[in-house]
C-alpha positions as protocol buffer text, in pm:
chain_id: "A"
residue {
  index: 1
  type: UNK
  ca { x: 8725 y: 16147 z: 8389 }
}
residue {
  index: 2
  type: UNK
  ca { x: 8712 y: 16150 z: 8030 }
}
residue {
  index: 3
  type: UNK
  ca { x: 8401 y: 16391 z: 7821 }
}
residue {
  index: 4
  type: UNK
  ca { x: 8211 y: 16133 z: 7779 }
}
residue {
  index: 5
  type: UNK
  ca { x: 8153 y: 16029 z: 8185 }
}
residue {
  index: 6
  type: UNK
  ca { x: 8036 y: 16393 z: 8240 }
}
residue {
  index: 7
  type: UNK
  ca { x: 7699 y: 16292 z: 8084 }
}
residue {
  index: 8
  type: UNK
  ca { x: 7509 y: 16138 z: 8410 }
}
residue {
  index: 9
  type: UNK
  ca { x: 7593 y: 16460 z: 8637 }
}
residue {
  index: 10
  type: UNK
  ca { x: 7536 y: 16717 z: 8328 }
}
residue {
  index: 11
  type: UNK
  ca { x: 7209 y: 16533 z: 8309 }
}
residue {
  index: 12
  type: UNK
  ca { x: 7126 y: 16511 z: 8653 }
}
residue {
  index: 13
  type: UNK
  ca { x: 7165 y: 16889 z: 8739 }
}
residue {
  index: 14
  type: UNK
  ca { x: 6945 y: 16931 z: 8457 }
}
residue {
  index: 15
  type: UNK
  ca { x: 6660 y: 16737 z: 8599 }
}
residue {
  index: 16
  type: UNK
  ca { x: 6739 y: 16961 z: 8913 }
}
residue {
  index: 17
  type: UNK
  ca { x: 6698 y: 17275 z: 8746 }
}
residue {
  index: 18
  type: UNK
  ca { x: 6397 y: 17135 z: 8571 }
}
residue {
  index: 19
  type: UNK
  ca { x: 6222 y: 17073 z: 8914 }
}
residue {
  index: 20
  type: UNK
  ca { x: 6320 y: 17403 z: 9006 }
}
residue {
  index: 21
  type: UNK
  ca { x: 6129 y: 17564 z: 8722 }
}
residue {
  index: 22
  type: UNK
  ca { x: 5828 y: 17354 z: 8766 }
}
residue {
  index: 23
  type: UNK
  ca { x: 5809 y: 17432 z: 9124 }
}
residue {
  index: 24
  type: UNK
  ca { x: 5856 y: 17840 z: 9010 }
}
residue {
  index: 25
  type: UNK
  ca { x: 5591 y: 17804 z: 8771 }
}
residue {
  index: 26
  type: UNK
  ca { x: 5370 y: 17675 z: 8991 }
}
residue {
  index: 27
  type: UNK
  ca { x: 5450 y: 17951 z: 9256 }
}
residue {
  index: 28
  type: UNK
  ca { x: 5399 y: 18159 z: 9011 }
}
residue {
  index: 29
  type: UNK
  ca { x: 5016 y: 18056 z: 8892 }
}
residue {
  index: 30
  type: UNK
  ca { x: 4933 y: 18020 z: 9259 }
}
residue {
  index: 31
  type: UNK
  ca { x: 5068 y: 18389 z: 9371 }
}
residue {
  index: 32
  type: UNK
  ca { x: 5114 y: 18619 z: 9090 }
}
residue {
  index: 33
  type: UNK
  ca { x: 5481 y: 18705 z: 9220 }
}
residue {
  index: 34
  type: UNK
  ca { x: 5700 y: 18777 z: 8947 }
}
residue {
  index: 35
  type: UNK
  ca { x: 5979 y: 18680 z: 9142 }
}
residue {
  index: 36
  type: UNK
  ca { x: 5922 y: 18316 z: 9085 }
}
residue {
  index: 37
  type: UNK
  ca { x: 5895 y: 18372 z: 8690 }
}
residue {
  index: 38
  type: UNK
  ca { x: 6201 y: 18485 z: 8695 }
}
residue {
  index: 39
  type: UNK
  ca { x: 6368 y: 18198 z: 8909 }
}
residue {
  index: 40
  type: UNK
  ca { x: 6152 y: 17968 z: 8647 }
}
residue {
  index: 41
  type: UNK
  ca { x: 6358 y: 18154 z: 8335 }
}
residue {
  index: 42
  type: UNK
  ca { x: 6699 y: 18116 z: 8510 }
}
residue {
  index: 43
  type: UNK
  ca { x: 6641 y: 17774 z: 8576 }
}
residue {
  index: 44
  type: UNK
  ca { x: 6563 y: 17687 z: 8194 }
}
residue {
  index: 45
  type: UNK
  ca { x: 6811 y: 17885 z: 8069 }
}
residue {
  index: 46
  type: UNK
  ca { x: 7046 y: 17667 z: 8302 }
}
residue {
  index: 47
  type: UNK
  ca { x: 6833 y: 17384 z: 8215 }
}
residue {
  index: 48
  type: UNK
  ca { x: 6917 y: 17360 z: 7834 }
}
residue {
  index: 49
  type: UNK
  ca { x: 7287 y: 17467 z: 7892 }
}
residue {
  index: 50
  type: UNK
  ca { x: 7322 y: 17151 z: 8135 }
}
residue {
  index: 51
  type: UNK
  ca { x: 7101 y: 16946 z: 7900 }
}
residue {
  index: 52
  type: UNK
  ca { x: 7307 y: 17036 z: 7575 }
}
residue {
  index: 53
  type: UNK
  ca { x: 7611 y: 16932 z: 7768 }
}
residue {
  index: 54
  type: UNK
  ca { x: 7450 y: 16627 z: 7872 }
}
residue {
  index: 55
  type: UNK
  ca { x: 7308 y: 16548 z: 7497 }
}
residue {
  index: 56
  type: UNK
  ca { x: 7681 y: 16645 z: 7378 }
}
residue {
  index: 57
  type: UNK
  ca { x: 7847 y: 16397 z: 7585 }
}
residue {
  index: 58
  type: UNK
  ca { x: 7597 y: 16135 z: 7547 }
}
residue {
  index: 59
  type: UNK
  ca { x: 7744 y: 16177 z: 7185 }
}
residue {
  index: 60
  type: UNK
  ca { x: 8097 y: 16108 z: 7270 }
}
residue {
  index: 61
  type: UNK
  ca { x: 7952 y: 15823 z: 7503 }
}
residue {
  index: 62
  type: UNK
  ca { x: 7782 y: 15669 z: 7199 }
}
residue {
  index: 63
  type: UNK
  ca { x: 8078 y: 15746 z: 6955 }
}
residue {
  index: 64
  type: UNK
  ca { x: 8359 y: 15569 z: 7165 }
}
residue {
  index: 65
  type: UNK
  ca { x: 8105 y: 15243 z: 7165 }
}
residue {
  index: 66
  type: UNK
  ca { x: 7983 y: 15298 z: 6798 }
}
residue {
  index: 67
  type: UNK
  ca { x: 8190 y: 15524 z: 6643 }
}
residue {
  index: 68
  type: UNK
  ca { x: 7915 y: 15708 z: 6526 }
}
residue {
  index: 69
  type: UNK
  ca { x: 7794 y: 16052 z: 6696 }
}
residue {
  index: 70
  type: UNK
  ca { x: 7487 y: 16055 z: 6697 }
}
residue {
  index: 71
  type: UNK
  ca { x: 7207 y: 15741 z: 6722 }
}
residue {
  index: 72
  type: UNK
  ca { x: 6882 y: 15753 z: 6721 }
}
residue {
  index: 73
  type: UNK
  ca { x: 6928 y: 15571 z: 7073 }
}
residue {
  index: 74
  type: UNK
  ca { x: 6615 y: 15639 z: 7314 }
}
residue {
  index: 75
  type: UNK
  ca { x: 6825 y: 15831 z: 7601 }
}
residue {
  index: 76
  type: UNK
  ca { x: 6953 y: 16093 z: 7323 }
}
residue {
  index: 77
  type: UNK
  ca { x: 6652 y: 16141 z: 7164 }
}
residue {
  index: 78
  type: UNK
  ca { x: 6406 y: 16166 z: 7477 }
}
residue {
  index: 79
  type: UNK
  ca { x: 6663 y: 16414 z: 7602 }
}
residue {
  index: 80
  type: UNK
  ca { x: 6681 y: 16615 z: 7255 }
}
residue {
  index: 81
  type: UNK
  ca { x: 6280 y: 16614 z: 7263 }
}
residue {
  index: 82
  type: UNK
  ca { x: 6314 y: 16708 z: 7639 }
}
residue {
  index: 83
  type: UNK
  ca { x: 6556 y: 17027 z: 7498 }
}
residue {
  index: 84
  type: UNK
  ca { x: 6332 y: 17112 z: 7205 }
}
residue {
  index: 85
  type: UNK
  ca { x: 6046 y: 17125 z: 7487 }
}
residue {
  index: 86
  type: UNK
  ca { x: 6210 y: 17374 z: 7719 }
}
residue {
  index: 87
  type: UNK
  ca { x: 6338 y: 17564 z: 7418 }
}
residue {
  index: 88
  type: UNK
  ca { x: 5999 y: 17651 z: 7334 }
}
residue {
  index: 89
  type: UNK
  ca { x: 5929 y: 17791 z: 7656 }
}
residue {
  index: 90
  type: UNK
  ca { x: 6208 y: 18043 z: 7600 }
}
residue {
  index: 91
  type: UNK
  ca { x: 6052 y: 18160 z: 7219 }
}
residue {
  index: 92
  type: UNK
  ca { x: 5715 y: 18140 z: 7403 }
}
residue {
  index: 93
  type: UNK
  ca { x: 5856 y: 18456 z: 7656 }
}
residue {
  index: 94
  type: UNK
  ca { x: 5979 y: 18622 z: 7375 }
}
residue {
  index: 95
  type: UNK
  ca { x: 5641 y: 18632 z: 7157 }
}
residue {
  index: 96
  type: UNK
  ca { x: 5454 y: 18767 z: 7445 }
}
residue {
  index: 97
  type: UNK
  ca { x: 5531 y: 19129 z: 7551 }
}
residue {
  index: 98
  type: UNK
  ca { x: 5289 y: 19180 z: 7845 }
}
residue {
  index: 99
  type: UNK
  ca { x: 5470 y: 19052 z: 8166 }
}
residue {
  index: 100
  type: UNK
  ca { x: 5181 y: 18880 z: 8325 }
}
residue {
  index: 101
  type: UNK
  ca { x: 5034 y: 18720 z: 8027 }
}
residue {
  index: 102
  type: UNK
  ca { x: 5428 y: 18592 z: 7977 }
}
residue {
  index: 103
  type: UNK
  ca { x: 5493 y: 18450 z: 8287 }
}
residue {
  index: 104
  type: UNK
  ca { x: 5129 y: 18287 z: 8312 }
}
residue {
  index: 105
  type: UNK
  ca { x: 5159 y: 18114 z: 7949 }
}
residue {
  index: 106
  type: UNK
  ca { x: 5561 y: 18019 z: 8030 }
}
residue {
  index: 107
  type: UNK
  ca { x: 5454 y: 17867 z: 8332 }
}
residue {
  index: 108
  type: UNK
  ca { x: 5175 y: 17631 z: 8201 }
}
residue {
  index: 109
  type: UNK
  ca { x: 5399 y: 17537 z: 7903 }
}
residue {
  index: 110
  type: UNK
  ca { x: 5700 y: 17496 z: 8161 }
}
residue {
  index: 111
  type: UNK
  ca { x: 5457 y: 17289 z: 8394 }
}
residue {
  index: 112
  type: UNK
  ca { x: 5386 y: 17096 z: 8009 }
}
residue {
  index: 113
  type: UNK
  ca { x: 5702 y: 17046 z: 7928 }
}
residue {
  index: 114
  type: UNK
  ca { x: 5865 y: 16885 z: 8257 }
}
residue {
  index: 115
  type: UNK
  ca { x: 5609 y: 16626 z: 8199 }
}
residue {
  index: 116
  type: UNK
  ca { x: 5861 y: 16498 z: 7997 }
}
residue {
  index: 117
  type: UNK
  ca { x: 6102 y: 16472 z: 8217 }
}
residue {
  index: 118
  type: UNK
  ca { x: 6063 y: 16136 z: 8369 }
}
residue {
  index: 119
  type: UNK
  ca { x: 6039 y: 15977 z: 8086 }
}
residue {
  index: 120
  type: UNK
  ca { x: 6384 y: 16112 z: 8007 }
}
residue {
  index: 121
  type: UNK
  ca { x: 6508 y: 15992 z: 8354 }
}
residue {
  index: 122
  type: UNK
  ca { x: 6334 y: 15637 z: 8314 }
}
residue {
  index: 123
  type: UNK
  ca { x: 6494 y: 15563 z: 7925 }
}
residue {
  index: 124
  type: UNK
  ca { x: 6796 y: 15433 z: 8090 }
}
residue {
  index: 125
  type: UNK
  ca { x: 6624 y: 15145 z: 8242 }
}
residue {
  index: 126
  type: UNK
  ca { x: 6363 y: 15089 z: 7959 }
}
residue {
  index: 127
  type: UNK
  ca { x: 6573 y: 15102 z: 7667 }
}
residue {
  index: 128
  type: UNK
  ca { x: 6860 y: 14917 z: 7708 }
}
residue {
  index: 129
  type: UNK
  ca { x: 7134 y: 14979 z: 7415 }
}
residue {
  index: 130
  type: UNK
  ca { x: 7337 y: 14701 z: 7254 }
}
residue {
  index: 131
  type: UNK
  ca { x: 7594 y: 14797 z: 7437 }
}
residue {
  index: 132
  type: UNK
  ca { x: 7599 y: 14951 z: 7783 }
}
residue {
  index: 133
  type: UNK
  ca { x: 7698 y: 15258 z: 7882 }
}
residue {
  index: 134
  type: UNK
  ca { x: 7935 y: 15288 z: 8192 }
}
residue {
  index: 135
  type: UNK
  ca { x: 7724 y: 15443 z: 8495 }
}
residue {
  index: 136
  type: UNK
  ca { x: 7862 y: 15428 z: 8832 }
}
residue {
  index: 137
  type: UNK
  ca { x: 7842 y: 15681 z: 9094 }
}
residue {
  index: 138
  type: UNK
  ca { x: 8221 y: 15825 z: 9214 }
}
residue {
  index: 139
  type: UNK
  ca { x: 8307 y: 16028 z: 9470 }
}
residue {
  index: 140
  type: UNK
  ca { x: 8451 y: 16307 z: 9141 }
}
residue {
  index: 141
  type: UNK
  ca { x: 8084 y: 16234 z: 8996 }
}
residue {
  index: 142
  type: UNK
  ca { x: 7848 y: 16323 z: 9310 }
}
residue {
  index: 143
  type: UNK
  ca { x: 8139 y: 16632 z: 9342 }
}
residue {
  index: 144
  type: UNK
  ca { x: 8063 y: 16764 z: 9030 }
}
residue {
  index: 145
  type: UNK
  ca { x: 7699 y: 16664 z: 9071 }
}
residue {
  index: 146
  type: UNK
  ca { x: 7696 y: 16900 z: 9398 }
}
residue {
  index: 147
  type: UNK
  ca { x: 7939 y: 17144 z: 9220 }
}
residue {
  index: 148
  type: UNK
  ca { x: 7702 y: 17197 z: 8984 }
}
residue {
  index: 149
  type: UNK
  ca { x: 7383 y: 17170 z: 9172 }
}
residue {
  index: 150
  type: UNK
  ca { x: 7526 y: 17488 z: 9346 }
}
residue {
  index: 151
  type: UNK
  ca { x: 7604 y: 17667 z: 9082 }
}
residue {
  index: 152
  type: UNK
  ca { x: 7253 y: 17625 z: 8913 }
}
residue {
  index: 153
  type: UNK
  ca { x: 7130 y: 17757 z: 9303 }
}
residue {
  index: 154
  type: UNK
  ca { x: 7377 y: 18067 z: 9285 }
}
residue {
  index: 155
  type: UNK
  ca { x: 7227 y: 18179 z: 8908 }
}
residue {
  index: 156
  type: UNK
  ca { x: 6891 y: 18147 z: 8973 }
}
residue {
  index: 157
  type: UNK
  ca { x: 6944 y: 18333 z: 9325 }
}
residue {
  index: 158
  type: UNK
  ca { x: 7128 y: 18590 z: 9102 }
}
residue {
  index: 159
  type: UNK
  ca { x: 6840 y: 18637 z: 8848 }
}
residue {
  index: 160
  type: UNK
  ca { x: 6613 y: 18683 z: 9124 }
}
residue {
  index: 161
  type: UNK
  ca { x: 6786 y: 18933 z: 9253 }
}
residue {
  index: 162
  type: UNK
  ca { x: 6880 y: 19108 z: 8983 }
}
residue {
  index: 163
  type: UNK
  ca { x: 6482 y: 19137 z: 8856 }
}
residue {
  index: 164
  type: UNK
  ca { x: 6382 y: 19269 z: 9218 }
}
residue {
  index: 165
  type: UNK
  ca { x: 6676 y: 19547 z: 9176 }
}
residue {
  index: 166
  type: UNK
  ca { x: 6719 y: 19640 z: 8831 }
}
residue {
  index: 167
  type: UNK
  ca { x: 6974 y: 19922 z: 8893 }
}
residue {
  index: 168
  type: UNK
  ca { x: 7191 y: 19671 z: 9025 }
}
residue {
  index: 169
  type: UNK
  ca { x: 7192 y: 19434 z: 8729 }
}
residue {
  index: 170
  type: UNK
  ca { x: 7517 y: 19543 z: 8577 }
}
């Protein structure tokens, strides 16, 4: 599997994590728990690492068809606007120093920014490049797929944990 065919699972575990913020967002505006802010900041922070990935190996995707790196190609730049939205949710905790406040503005603007998600999802079937892209679903894919998947489950679990015991967050 070369970097290039990692894009579809780095992508999908991304839209996983983003469904996991949005649904600890809204947990959070409905019950006022921290808890779920901080499973909605572990799962952006995984978000734009898997998303980056994704974007970066979309690149070498487009360069071995193009030989350019980077196109202005609808699936790139739908997930680059996707990044840029999530991004902002992270400097959006970081300009607000009362806890509540935080999580309560993070978690409309998370709620905000995942509408974008679908749209990133659909581009594959709306904008069709000149030249396609090689998508098909292996048994190594859906492995790394669940690989990940569990390994976006184990950090968020871990930042949860580590925000309801602070002495033990080494």
């Amino acid at each position: 599997m070369s970097a290039g065919d990692l894009y579809i699972p780095l992508g999908a575990t991304a839209a996983l994590a983003a469904a996991t913020a949005l649904a600890a967002s809204i947990g959070y505006l409905r019950t006022r728990n921290l808890r779920f802010d901080s499973m909605a900041r572990a799962a952006t922070e995984t978000l734009l690492a898997f998303l980056a990935a994704a974007i970066v190996s979309g690149c070498f995707v487009i360069h071995s068809v193009s030989g350019k790196w980077w196109t202005w190609d609808a699936r790139l730049t739908a997930a680059l606007v996707c990044w840029l939205l999530f991004a902002t949710c992270l400097m959006l905790r970081a300009a607000v120093d009362d806890p509540s406040r935080r999580a309560a503005f993070a978690a409309v603007w998370s709620i905000f920014a995942w509408l974008d998600v679908p749209l990133v999802v659909a581009t594959a079937a709306w904008w069709k490049p000149g030249t396609a892209l090689p998508i098909e679903w292996t048994g190594p894919r859906l492995g790394l797929l669940a690989a990940m998947a569990g390994g976006l489950l184990i950090r968020a679990r871990m930042r949860q944990a580590a925000s309801s015991h602070p002495e033990r967050a080494g």
